[in-house]
C-alpha positions, 0 to 999 in steps of 0.5 A: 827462449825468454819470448816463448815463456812469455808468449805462453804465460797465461796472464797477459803481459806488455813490456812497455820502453822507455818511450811509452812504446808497447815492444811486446805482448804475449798472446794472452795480451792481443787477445785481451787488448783489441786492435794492433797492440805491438808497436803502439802507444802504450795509453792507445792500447790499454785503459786509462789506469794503467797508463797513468800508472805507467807515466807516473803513479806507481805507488800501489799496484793500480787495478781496473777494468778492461772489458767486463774483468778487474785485472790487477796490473803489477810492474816489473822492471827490465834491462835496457829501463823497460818496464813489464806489466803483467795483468791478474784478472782479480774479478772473482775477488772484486767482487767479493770485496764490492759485496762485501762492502755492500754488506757492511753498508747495509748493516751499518745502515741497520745499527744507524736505524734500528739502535738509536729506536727505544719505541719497540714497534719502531724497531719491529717496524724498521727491523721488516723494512730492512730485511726486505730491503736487502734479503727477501721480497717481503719480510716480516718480524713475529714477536709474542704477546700475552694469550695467542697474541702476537705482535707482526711487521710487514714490509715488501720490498721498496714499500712502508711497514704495516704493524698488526697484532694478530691471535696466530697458530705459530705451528702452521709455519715450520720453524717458527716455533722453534725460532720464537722460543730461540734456544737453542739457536737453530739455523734458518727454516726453509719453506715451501710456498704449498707449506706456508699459511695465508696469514704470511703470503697475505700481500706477499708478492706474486710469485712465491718461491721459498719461505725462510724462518730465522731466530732474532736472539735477544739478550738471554730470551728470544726477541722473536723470529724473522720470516723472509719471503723470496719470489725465487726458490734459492736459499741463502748464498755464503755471503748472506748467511754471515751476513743474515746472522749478524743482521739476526743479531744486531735486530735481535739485540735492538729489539730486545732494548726496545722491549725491556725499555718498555716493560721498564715504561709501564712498570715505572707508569704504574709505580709513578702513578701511586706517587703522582699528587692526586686530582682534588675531588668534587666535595659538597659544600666545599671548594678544593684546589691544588698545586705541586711543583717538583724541585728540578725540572725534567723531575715529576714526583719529590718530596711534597705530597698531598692527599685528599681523603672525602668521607661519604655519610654527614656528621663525618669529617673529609681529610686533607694531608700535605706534607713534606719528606726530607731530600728530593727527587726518586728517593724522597718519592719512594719515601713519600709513597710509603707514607702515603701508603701508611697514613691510608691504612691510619684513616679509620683513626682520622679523627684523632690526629695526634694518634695518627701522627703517633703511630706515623712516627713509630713507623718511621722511628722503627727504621732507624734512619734519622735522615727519613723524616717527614712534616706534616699538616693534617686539616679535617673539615666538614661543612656546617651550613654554608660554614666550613668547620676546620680542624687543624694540626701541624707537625713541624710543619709550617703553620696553615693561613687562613685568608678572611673576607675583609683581606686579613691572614690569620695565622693557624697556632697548630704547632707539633713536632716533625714525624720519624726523629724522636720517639715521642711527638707532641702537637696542638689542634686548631679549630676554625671556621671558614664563612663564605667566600673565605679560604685556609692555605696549606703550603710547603716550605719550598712557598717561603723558602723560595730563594731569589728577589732582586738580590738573588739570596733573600727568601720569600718567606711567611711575611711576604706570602702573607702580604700577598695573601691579603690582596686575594680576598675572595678569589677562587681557591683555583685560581689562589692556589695558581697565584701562590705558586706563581709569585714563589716560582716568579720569586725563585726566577731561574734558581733553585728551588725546593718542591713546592705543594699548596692547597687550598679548602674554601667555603663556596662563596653563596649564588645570591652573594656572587652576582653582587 
């Protein structure tokens, strides 16, 4: 009676003796397992893996192949010590599981490519590529640009992406429209070949078969649409309908990055630009030239600044500003941008400095923070024959030098007090003149602060610079500006520093004078 329910059970079964003998197999067994089966050798008859499994791997029910079906092999112990092994054809759910693992490979492969990308047409890039990769013949990634404009990645399968903007009508292609505007959140949009314009077919494949249109959400706005282009007219299995979603998402996310990363680049572009130093212009009958160098070294903006305001028309004074805000990095940029801004607005008032400082500090005063401050070194020059005439004031800033022909420094007395602590300033004008070939520094005190020398604490200091100064008599202001710099830098070695800013306003050197 036991036999003939075996032999009509619909899995197959072998009961298996202690010898490793096959003593029985129903009919579903013979028909599965080819040649004679009862009365052989259980590793004779069936694949490898069952029969390690028998002779001694019994841990997990083993699974495998015969023939082109999984079969899932499970035990059950018999009288007499035999062993019956009955065999589930799990093929239908292998499969699911290979797919399953192929899916999640391929969007572990799209999180690895896409989400480390902050360059938006990398992603647009990589998003095309890896949807024909896995879901299309050709896809491609539609994202607006200002005007008609829009932004499209193209890539056939096996092929390179190909990144193009284009003025389009989103209308022509059904569901594009709604995918670019992402909410709310519609399914995908199949099309017709006959339904789709040039602009998407254009190196398509050859043979067109459906056209599919998905949203990429982004992160409260859309990250534009993808188009998907099939040389079959089948839509979207169960298992890549989930899996389109979630590769919809994860693009749509990266892009949405990318794209804020970028909006984010150009605002901060723009903004730094307004607070980057300033090319030093052409100016006749004077030579200028600049240097700055922020405190840390991945920074490009602090707390030194300097401006150079020319003044067109003759009997006018050009005005050089460089000054020096209290703290470093963004927030002492932020605060140099402002008066900046400020000391623009004051130029018609150029010729007055001490007035310009006064309403300088009211600005600052008014704020009502002692820790927002600045020192400042104003210098109006204009050009008296092949004489510079200089007007100089400092306030709370360190003095300007003046380097002569000879090699002696002089030291500028233009002393005042800082800018934006108390409410009434004082500060000292000082007029010079500048014969040819002779130059006046204007520096920060992040030159004589400079903390390093062999001892790796002592300052470089106001007695050293101009030690330094006197053996450049003569030289270019380009190349005395670099050489300031230099010898603080090369003093600081691999310490810290304060920003540092020099400028120096030369008296060109006469032709006749340089050929000598």
């Amino acid at each position: 009676m036991v036999g003939m329910v075996w032999e009509d059970a619909p899995y197959p079964m072998l009961a298996v003796s202690t010898m490793g003998t096959v003593e029985q197999a129903n009919e579903a067994a013979r028909l599965l397992l080819p040649g004679p089966v009862i009365g052989d050798r259980l590793e004779h008859v069936v694949p490898g893996w069952l029969s390690r499994a028998h002779f001694g791997c019994r841990g997990a029910d083993p699974y495998g192949e015969i023939g082109d079906r999984v079969y899932q092999a499970h035990a059950v112990h018999a009288p007499a010590g035999r062993t019956v092994w009955w065999l589930i054809d799990v093929t239908g759910r292998q499969h699911a599981v290979d797919s399953l693992r192929e899916w999640a490979a391929f969007l572990s492969d799209a999180s690895n490519e896409l989400l480390p990308s902050l360059n938006l047409d990398r992603c647009l890039e990589v998003t095309a590529c890896l949807a024909a990769r896995r879901l299309a013949d050709t896809a491609l990634v539609v994202l607006p640009r200002p005007g008609r404009w829009y932004a499209i990645a193209r890539c056939a399968r096996g092929g390179e992406a190909v990144r193009e903007d284009a003025v389009i009508d989103p209308g022509t292609l059904p569901g594009l429209t709604e995918a670019l505007q992402g909410f709310p959140p519609v399914p995908p949009r199949w099309s017709a070949p006959e339904d789709v314009p040039g602009w998407v077919l254009r190196d398509g494949p050859g043979e067109v078969g459906s056209v599919a249109v998905t949203a990429l959400p982004g992160h409260g706005l859309p990250a534009g649409a993808l188009v998907l282009v099939r040389g079959s007219r089948a839509g979207f299995s169960d298992d890549e309908r989930l899996f389109v979603r979630l590769f919809a998402l994860w693009a749509g996310s990266a892009i949405s990055v990318a794209r804020l990363y970028a909006e984010q680049a150009l605002v901060t572009e723009t903004l730094m630009s307004e607070l980057l130093p300033p090319p030093t212009p052409a100016l006749p009958g004077v030579e200028l030239a600049a240097r700055y160098r922020p405190a840390g070294p991945s920074e490009r903006v602090g707390g030194d600044f300097y401006d150079v305001y020319p003044v067109a028309g003759s009997g006018r004074e050009s005005l050089v500003v460089l000054g020096d805000v209290a703290g470093k990095g963004l927030e002492a940029a932020v605060l140099t941008g402002r008066i900046r801004n400020t000391l623009r607005a004051l130029l018609p008032l150029a010729d007055d400095h001490q007035r310009v400082l006064e309403l300088l500090n009211g600005v600052l005063v008014n704020d009502d923070d002692p820790t927002r401050y600045v020192t400042l070194v104003l210098a109006s020059f204009q050009q008296l024959g092949p004489r510079v005439a200089l007007r100089l004031t400092s306030a709370g800033h360190p003095a300007p030098l003046i380097l002569r022909n000879d090699g002696r420094v002089e030291d500028v007395p233009a002393v005042g007090t800082l800018i934006g602590i108390l409410d009434d300033i004082t500060s000292v004008t000082h007029s010079a003149v500048l014969e040819p070939g002779e130059t006046c520094l204007l520096y920060s005190d992040g030159i004589i602060e400079a903390r390093g020398g062999p001892l790796g604490h002592e300052f470089f200091g106001e007695e050293r610079l101009s030690e330094q100064l006197g053996q450049c008599a003569g030289m270019p202001p380009e190349a005395l500006a670099e050489r300031v710099q230099m010898l603080a830098s090369q003093w600081a070695g691999e310490g810290e520093h304060d920003d540092m800013a020099v400028v120096a306003i030369s008296a060109p050197r006469a032709a006749g004078r340089e050929r000598l």
